[in-house]
BALOBA-1460 file (C-alpha; in Angstrom, 3 decimals):
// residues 110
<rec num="1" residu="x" x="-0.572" y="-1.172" z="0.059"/>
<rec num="2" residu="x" x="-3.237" y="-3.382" z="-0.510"/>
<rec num="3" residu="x" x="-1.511" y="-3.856" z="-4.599"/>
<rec num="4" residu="x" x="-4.124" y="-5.162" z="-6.251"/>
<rec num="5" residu="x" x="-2.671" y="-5.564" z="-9.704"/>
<rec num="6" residu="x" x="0.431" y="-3.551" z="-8.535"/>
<rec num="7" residu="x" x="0.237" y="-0.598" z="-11.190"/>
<rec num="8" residu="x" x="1.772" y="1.641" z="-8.644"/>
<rec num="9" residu="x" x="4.089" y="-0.028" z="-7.647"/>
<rec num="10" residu="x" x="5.276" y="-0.957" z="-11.045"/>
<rec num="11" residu="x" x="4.777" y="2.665" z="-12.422"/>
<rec num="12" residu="x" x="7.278" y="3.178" z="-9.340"/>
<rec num="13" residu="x" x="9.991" y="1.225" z="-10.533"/>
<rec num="14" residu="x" x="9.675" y="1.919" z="-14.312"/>
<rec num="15" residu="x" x="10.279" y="5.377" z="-13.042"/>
<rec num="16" residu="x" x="13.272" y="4.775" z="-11.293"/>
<rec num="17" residu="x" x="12.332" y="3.887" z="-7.339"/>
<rec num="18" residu="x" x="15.173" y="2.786" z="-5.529"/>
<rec num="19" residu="x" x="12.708" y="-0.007" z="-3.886"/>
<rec num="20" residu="x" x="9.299" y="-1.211" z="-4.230"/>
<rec num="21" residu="x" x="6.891" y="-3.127" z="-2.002"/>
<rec num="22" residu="x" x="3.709" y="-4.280" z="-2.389"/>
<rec num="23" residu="x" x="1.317" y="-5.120" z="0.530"/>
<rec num="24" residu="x" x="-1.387" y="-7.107" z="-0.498"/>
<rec num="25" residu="x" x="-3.715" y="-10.188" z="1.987"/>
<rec num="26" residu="x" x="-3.676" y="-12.164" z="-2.155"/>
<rec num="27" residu="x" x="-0.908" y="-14.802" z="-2.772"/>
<rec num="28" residu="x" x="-1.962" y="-14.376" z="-6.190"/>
<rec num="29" residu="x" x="-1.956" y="-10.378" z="-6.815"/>
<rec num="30" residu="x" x="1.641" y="-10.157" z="-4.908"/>
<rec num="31" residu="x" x="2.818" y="-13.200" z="-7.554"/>
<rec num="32" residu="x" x="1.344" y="-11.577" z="-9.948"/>
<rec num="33" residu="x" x="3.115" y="-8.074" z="-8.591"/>
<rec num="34" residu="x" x="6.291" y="-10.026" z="-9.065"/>
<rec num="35" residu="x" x="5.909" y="-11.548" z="-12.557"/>
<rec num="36" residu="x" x="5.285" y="-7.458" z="-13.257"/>
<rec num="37" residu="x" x="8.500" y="-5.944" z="-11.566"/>
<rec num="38" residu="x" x="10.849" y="-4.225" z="-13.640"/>
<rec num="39" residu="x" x="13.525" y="-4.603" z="-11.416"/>
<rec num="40" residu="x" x="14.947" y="-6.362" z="-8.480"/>
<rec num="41" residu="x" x="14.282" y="-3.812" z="-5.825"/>
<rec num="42" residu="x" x="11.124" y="-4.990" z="-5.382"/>
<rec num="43" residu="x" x="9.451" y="-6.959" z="-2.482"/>
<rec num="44" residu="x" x="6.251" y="-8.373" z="-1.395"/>
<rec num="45" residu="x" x="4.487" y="-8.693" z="1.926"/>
<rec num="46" residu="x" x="1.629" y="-10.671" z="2.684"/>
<rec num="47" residu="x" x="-0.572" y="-10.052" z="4.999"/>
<rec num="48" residu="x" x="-3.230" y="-7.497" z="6.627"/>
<rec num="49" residu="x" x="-3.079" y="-4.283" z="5.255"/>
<rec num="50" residu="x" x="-2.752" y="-3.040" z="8.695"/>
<rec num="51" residu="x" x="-0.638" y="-5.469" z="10.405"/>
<rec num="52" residu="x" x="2.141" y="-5.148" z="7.785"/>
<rec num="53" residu="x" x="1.401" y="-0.884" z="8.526"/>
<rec num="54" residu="x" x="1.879" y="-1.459" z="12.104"/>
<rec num="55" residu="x" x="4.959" y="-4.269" z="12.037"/>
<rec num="56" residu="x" x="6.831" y="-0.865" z="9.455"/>
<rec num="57" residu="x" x="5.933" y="1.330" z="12.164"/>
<rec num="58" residu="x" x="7.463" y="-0.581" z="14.686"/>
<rec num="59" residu="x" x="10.484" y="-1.275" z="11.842"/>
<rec num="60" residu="x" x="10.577" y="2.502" z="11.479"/>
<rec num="61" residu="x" x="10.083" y="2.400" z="8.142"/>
<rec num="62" residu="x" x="9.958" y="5.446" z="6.178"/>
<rec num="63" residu="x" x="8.665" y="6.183" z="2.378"/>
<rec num="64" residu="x" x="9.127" y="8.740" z="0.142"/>
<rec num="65" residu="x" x="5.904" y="8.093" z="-1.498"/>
<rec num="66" residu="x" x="2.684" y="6.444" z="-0.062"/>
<rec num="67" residu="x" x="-0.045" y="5.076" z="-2.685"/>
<rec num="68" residu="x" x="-3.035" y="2.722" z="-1.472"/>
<rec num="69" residu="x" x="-6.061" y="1.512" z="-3.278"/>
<rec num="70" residu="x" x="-7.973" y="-0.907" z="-0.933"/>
<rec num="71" residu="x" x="-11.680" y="-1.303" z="-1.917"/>
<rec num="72" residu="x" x="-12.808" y="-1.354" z="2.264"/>
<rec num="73" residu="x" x="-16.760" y="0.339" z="1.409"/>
<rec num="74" residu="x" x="-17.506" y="-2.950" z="-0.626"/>
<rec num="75" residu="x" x="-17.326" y="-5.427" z="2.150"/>
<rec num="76" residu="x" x="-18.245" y="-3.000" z="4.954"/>
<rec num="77" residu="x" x="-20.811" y="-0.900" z="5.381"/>
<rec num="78" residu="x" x="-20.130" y="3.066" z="5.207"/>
<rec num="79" residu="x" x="-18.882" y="3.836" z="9.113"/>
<rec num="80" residu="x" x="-16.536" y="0.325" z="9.061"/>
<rec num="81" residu="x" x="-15.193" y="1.638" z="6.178"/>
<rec num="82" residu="x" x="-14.640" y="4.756" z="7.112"/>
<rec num="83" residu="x" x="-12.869" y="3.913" z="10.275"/>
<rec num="84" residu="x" x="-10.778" y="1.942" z="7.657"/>
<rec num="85" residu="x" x="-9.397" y="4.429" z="5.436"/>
<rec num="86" residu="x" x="-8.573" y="6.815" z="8.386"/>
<rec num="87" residu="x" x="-6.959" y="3.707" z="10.371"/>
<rec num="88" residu="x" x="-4.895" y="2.950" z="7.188"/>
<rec num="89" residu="x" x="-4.319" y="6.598" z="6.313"/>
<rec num="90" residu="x" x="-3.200" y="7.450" z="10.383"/>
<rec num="91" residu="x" x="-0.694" y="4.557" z="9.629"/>
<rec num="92" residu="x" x="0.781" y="5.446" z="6.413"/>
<rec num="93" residu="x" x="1.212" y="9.563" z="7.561"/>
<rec num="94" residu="x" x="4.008" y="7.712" z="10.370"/>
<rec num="95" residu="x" x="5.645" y="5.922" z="7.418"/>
<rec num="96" residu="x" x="5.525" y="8.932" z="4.914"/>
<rec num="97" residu="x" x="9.356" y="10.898" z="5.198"/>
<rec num="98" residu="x" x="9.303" y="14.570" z="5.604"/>
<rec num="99" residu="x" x="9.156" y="15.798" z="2.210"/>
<rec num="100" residu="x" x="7.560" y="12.003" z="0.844"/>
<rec num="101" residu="x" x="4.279" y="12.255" z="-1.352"/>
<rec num="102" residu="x" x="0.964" y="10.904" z="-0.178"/>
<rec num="103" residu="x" x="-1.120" y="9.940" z="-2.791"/>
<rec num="104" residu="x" x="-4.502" y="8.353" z="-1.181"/>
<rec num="105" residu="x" x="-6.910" y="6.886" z="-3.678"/>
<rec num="106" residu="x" x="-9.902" y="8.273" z="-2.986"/>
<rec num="107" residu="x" x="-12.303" y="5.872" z="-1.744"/>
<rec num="108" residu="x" x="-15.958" y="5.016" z="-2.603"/>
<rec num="109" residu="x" x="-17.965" y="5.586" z="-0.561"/>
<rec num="110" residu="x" x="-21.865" y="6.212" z="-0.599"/>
């Protein structure tokens, strides 16, 4: 979610994840997620962090891990962002599996 340069995602797959995808509003970061992948399980959507969230919901998606690293308290001021994160993070606890791993990056926030 919101991939960035995709280093989880591609730590994911060089350590064996059955299937990778990257969420990310950039044309360029998701190409760039795809000149990185290490395999062919992996797949890109573009788009709003939390339409693509909502649209897997709906899917009923399911992960075994969640990782997410959007920088929401730049653009926004503290409150916006932290209705954000908790939006996003709300979200991603529907998508995690039973026994998946969360792994929030913690945001910054002053």
């Amino acid at each position: 979610m919101c991939s960035a340069r995709s280093a989880w995602g591609a730590r994911a797959a060089k350590d064996g994840a059955g299937e990778v995808i990257c969420v990310d509003s950039s044309r360029s970061a998701l190409e760039f997620a795809v000149e990185t992948a290490p395999n062919s399980l992996w797949s890109n959507r573009k788009g709003d962090a939390f339409d693509v969230l909502e649209a897997l919901v709906e899917e009923r998606a399911r992960f075994d891990m969640w990782s997410s690293t959007p920088a929401f308290a730049k653009p926004r001021r503290t409150c916006e962002a932290l209705a954000a994160y908790k939006r996003l993070n709300q979200l991603a606890l529907r998508l995690l599996a039973d026994d998946g791993i969360w792994c929030p990056a913690p945001a910054r926030i002053t």
